[in-house]
C-alpha angles and dihedrals in degrees: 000000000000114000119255123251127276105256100214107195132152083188107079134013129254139234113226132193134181125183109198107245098287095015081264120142118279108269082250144066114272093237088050091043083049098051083049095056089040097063096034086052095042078051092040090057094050101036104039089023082240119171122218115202089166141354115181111189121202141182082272120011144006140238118218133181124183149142125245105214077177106051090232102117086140090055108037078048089050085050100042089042097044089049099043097050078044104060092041090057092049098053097037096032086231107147093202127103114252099231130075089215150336120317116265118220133194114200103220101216096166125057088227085059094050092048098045090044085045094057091029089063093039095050084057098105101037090056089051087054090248089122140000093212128055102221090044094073111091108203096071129080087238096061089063087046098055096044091034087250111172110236131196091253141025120261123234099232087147094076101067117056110250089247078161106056093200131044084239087062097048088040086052098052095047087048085062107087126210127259112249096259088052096051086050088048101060098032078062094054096048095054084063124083092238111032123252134153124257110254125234111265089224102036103024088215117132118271102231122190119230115245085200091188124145099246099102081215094057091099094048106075093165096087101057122063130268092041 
């Protein structure tokens, strides 16, 4: 099957996933992998001009969303991806790549998308049994937001409305898992070049998560850009 063609857009942001080559654990420590991301993404801002909302590492793979001002998401993933198998060679002596193939990316044209791949990423750890909070597990940006943690490099918390007015309401919101359907719903959608959620065999109808926040206008993206 031919890959699919690069979406190069300034205008939403992307879901990004990378699975180590085997789906085996990365040949160092987490904390070590994480210290490695950390300064390649501080370099990756200020270089490619590249805008993290969120990165979850785990014992495999990451989860990365961002936005590309530049339109340049090929070339700020070549970079990520190069450095990182870099800086692993050089501290194990292995000559392979990391990676068991190229990144995936999802484009997030609706807000609905961003804030259900937002929690869906975050949620990550707490579905593998690494964590039973969110905001416990150490090796995710929100994790230093929501303990006012300094990171290498600034997140981006301006690219997705405030539909939650406190971080406990937005906490409370990302402690709250899926159902089953809905996990399977937006795992669907982020399998796809531009994000959409999996249709119901019988009805045919898309399966849409609730946001189940307490803005009354948190189910009405329209009002808000980028939807």
């Amino acid at each position: 099957m031919p890959r699919k063609p690069t979406i190069r857009t300034k205008l939403y942001p992307y879901h990004v996933v990378a699975r180590s080559h085997n789906k085996k654990w990365f040949n160092l420590p987490i904390y070590v992998m994480w210290e490695i991301y950390n300064e390649i993404l501080k370099d990756l801002c200020r270089e490619e001009g590249a805008k993290v909302i969120a990165f979850v590492l785990m014992n495999n793979h990451f989860h990365l969303m961002l936005w590309t001002p530049r339109e340049n998401i090929d070339k700020v993933m070549y970079w990520l991806m190069k450095r990182s198998t870099h800086e692993v060679q050089k501290r194990t002596g292995d000559i392979n790549s990391i990676y068991g193939g190229r990144y995936k990316s999802s484009l997030l044209t609706k807000v609905q998308y961003q804030y259900n791949c937002y929690k869906y990423i975050l949620r990550n750890p707490v579905v593998a049994g690494l964590s039973s909070l969110v905001q416990d597990y150490p090796f995710s940006t929100f994790h230093y937001i929501y303990f006012n943690k300094t990171l290498s490099f600034e997140i981006f918390d301006e690219s997705l409305p405030n539909l939650f007015g406190t971080t406990y309401a937005l906490e409370s919101w990302l402690n709250k898992g899926y159902t089953d359907k809905e996990a399977r719903s937006i795992k669907a959608g982020l399998s796809k070049n531009e994000f959409e959620y999996a249709k119901c065999d019988s009805s045919r109808k898309f399966i849409i998560p609730s946001m189940n926040t307490y803005s009354r206008d948190a189910m009405h993206p329209e009002k808000y850009p980028g939807t």
